[in-house]
N, C-alpha and C positions, 0 to 999 in steps of 0.2 A: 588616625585616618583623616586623608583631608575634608572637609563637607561637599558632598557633590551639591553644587549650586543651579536648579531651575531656573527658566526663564520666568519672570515676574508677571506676564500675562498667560501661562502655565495653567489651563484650566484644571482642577481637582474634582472628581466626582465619586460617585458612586452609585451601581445598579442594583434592579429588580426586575421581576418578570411578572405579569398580570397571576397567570395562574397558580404562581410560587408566593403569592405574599397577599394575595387579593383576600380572598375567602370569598362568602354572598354568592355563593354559585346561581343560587336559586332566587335572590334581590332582584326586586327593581325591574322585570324584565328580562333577564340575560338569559340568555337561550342556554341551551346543552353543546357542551365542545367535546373533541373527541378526547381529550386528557378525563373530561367525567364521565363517560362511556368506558375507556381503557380503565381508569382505576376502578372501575363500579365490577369488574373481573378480576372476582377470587384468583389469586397468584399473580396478576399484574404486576403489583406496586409491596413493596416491605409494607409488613406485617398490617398489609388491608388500608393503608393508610389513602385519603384522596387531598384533595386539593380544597374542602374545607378544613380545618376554620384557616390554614396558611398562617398570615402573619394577622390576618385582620385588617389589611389597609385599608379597607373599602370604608371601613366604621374608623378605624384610628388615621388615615391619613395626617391631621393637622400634629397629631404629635407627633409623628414623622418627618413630618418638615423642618418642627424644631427641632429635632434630633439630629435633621442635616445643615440646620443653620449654626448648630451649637459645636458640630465639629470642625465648620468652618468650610466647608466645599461651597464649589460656586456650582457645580453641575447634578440634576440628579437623572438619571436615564431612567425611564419606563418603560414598560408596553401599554399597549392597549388590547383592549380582551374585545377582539371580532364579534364575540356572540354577544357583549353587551349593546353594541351599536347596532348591528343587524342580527336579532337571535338566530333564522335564519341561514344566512349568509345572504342575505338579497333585498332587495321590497327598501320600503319607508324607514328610516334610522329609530331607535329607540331613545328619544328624547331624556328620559332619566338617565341612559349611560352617557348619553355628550354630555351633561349636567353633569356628572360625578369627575368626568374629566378636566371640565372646566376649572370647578373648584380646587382642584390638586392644580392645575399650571395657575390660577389663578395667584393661589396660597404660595407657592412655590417663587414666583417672580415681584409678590410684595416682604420675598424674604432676602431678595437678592440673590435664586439661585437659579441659573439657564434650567429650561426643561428640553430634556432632549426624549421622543419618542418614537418606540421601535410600533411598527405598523404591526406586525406577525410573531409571537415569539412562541409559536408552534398549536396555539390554542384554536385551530379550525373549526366552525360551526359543525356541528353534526348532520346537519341539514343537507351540508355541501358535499360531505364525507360520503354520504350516502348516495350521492349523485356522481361516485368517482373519485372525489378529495380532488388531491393534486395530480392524479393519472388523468383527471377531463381536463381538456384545454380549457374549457369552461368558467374554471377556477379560476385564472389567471384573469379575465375578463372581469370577476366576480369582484376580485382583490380589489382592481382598478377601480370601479364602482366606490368600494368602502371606502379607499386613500382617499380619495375624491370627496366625499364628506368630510372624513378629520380633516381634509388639509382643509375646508372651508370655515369649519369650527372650531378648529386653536388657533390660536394666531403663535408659532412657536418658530424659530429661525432654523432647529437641525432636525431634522427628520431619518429615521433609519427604517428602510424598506422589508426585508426578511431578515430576521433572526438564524444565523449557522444552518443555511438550505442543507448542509452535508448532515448534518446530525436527522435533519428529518430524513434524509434520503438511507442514510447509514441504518441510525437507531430504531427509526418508524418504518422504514419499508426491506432493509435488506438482512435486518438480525432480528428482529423483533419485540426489539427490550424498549422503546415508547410508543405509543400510539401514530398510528392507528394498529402495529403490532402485526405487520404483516412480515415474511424472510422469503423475500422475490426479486432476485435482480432485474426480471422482465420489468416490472413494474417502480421499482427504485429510482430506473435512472429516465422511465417516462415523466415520473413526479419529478425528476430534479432539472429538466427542461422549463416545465412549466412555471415551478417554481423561479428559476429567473427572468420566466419571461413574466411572472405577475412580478419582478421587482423593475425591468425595463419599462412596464407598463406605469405603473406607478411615478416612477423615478420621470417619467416625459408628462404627464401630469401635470405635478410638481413644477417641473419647468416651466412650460405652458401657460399655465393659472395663478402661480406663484412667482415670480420671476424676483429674487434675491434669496429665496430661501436656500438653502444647504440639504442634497438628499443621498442616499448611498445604502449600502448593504452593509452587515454586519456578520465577516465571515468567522469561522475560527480556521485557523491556519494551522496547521503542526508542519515541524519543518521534519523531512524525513532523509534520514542515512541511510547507507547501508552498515550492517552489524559487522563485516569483516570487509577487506579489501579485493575477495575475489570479483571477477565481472560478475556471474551469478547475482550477487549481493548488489554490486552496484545497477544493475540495470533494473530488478525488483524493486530497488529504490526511488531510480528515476520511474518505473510507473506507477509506484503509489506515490509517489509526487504527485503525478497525477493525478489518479483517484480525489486526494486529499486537497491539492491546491489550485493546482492549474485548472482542473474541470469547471471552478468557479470564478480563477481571474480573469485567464484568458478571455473568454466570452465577454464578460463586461469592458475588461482594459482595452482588447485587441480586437473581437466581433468577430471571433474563430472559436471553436471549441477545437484543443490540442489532440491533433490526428492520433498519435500511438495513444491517447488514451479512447479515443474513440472505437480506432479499431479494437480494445481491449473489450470495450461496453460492445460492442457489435456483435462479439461472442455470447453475448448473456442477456439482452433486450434489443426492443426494435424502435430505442431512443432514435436514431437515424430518421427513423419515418416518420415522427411528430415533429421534426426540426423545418419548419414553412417559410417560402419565401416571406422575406422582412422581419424574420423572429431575430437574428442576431444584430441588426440595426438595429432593434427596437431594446436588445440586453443591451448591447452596445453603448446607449443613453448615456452621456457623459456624466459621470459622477461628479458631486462636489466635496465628499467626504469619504472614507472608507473606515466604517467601523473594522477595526482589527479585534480579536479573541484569543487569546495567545495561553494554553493550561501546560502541553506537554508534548514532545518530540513524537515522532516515531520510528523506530529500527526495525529494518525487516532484513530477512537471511533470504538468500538466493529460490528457496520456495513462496518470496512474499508473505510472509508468515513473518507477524508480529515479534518481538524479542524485546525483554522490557530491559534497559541496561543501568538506570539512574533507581536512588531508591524511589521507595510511591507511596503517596499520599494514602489515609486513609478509603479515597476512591482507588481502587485498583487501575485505573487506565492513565492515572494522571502521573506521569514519574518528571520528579524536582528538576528541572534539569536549564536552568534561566538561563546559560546562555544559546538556551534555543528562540529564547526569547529575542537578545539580539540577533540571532541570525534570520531570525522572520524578516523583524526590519530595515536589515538594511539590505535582505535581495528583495524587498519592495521596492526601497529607493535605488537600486541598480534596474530591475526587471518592470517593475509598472511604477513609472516615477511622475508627480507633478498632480498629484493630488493629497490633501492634507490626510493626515491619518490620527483618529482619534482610537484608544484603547478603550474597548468598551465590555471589556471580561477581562477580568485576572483574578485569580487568587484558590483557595483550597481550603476544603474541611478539614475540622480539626475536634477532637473528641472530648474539646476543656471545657469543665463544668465549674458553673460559680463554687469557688469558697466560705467558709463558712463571715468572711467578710466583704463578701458579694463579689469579689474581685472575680473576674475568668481572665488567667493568667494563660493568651493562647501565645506562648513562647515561639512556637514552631509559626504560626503563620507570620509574624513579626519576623524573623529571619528571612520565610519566606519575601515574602513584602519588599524585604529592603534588597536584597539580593536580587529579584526582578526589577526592580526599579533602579538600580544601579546599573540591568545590564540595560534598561531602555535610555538611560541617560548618555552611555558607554555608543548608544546609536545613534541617539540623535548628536552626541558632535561630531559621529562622521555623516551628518548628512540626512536621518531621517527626520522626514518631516512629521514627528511627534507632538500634535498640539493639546494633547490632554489625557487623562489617564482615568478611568472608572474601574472602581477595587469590586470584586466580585465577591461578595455581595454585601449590601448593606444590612442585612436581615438575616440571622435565622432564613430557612421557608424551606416548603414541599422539595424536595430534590429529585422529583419526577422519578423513575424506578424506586428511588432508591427510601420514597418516603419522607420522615421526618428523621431519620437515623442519621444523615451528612449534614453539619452544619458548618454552611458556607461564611455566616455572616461575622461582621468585623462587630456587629453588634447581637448578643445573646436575647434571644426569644424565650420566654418561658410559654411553653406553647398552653396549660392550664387556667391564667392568669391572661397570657397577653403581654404583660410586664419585660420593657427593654431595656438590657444591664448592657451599657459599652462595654466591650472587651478592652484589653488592656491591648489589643491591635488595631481599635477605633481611636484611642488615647493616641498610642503613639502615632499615628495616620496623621490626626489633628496637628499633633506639632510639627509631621513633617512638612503640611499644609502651610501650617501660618508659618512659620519659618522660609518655606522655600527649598530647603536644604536638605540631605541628605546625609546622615553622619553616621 
């Protein structure tokens, strides 16, 4: 096979999420998020597990760093945990958590590796939660407010606004299985308004105050079929298209939310009535990046009714299926074109555990891997504008339902110890890094 060859200014990275690798719940000041409230509830989370000790970043950062300078990435994505800056969600910033933040971009950019960080990556102050969460417009104001600090207090050039709004609206409000754990479409898709509009708010900020920095939302996209070729099938498809995509490009690309999905939501919430003059100017906000999230398709039968057709990961919802991964991006570059696109989630758990010579031989996500990243290569020479790629995840950590049980990371956690053992899909990552190349 011939090598598929990168472009040479090809950013490499790799993500995390505050709550999934942080630990220190209770450190320094950081208030209560609704992810410590949701797992503090017997049957929330596998087997009672929460969001300490995670990976430990909060105490281990600096060997973290050399762990991403030593595999050779130039990019590392974070979050930032809301309740450590404002425990609350509101008032006076908490001085220790912009300090713990510092020192990580700090360490991070005398190693030579871009920091890029996501504002929200679902860890909402409990405070604010209580006051509504994301069903109060309030929040979205609130958001503004906190952006408005970090962006005064890193000095970082990419910035990403809200973390997969669909999974909060999905997973936390209309099935129940994250936090805050409610199953209401009334209220789902009030929270998934506001939720863009705390990322319109944010994102004009940013503009306004910053003026060279880079700022955008971080959706995940599944691209959806239908399961057979009857209409049935295919029109179920084109509206969980909707549901799934358009509800959150549109609005931002075009400053319309898509009518047949509307009238769809108009049967089941009274999203319609929280939508205020100047809210979709304000989503609207030109972006300068679009985090992409790219895990797994989805096929629905003429009932709109899920049908899994590729095999699946050891997460049940995620099935292999990479070249849905090209098709994501290049009806980006056909449908919302002219903004760069960086990958800021890929990849899947896998159940390999060190050998007795320390090796974790994770075979399957290494095929994984290379196969997604062939098909994004296969995209951008027709066209997509792919400027960087972050493997999901760098770590072991919390996988929010699902516990400590799915491990995401390209690098093996011993969650007793702490102790991080590269995978042999962190190894081969690195060579395809310093090479460029793909073979």
């Amino acid at each position: 096979m011939n090598a598929l060859r990168f472009p040479d200014d090809f950013v490499w990275g790799a993500a995390t999420s505050a709550y999934q690798v942080e630990g220190a719940t209770t450190e320094d000041g950081r208030g209560v998020s609704v992810w410590d409230t949701f797992a503090a509830v017997p049957g929330n989370v596998k087997d009672g597990d929460t969001g300490d000790p995670g990976a430990d970043q909060y105490h281990r950062y600096p060997e973290d760093i050399e762990l991403i300078a030593d595999l050779g990435l130039s990019s590392y994505r974070f979050s930032i945990a809301w309740p450590r800056i404002q425990p609350t969600g509101s008032g006076k910033p908490n001085q220790k958590g912009i300090d713990f933040y510092r020192r990580l971009v700090e360490g991070l950019v005398e190693r030579g590796i871009r920091p890029m960080a996501t504002l929200f990556h679902w860890d909402l102050p409990q405070e604010l939660q209580d006051r509504g969460g994301w069903e109060n417009r309030d929040t979205a104001a609130r958001f503004a407010d906190y952006a408005e600090i970090m962006f005064d207090a890193l000095h970082i050039r990419d910035w990403l606004t809200i973390n997969e709004p669909k999974t909060v609206v999905d997973c936390g409000y209309r099935f129940g299985s994250h936090a805050p754990g409610f199953e209401d479409d009334a209220r789902a898709f009030v929270a998934c308004h506001h939720l863009l509009l705390a990322h319109g708010l944010a994102t004009r900020i940013s503009h306004e105050r910053h003026p060279g920095r880079r700022i955008g939302p971080a959706l995940n996209l599944h691209p959806t079929y239908p399961v057979d070729d009857t209409q049935e099938a295919r029109q179920a498809a084109r509206l969980q298209d909707g549901v799934e995509n358009r509800l959150y490009l549109d609005p931002i690309f075009k400053g319309f939310y898509p009518e047949d999905t509307l009238r769809w939501i108009s049967e089941r919430s009274p999203m319609r009535d929280h939508i205020l003059e100047g809210d979709l100017a304000t989503i609207s906000e030109p972006i300068d990046i679009l985090g992409v999230q790219y895990y797994t398709p989805i096929y629905v039968n003429g009932d709109m009714e899920r049908v899994h057709v590729h095999p699946r990961a050891q997460a049940e919802w995620l099935e292999i299926y990479p070249e849905g991964f090209y098709d994501i991006l290049v009806r980006l570059k056909t449908d919302y074109p002219g903004v760069p696109l960086v990958i800021t989630e890929n990849g899947l758990p896998t159940t390999d555990e060190p050998g007795p010579d320390d090796r974790v031989r994770d075979v399957g996500r290494i095929e994984y891997l290379r196969d997604h990243l062939s098909a994004m290569h296969r995209a951008m020479k027709e066209g997509a504008q792919v400027e960087g790629y972050h493997v999901w995840s760098l770590l072991d950590n919390f996988e929010w339902a699902e516990g400590y049980s799915q491990r995401f990371g390209i690098v093996y956690v011993d969650y007793s110890t702490q102790r991080r053992i590269p995978k042999d899909s962190a190894l081969w990552y690195r060579d395809v890094v310093k090479s460029g190349e793909l073979r």
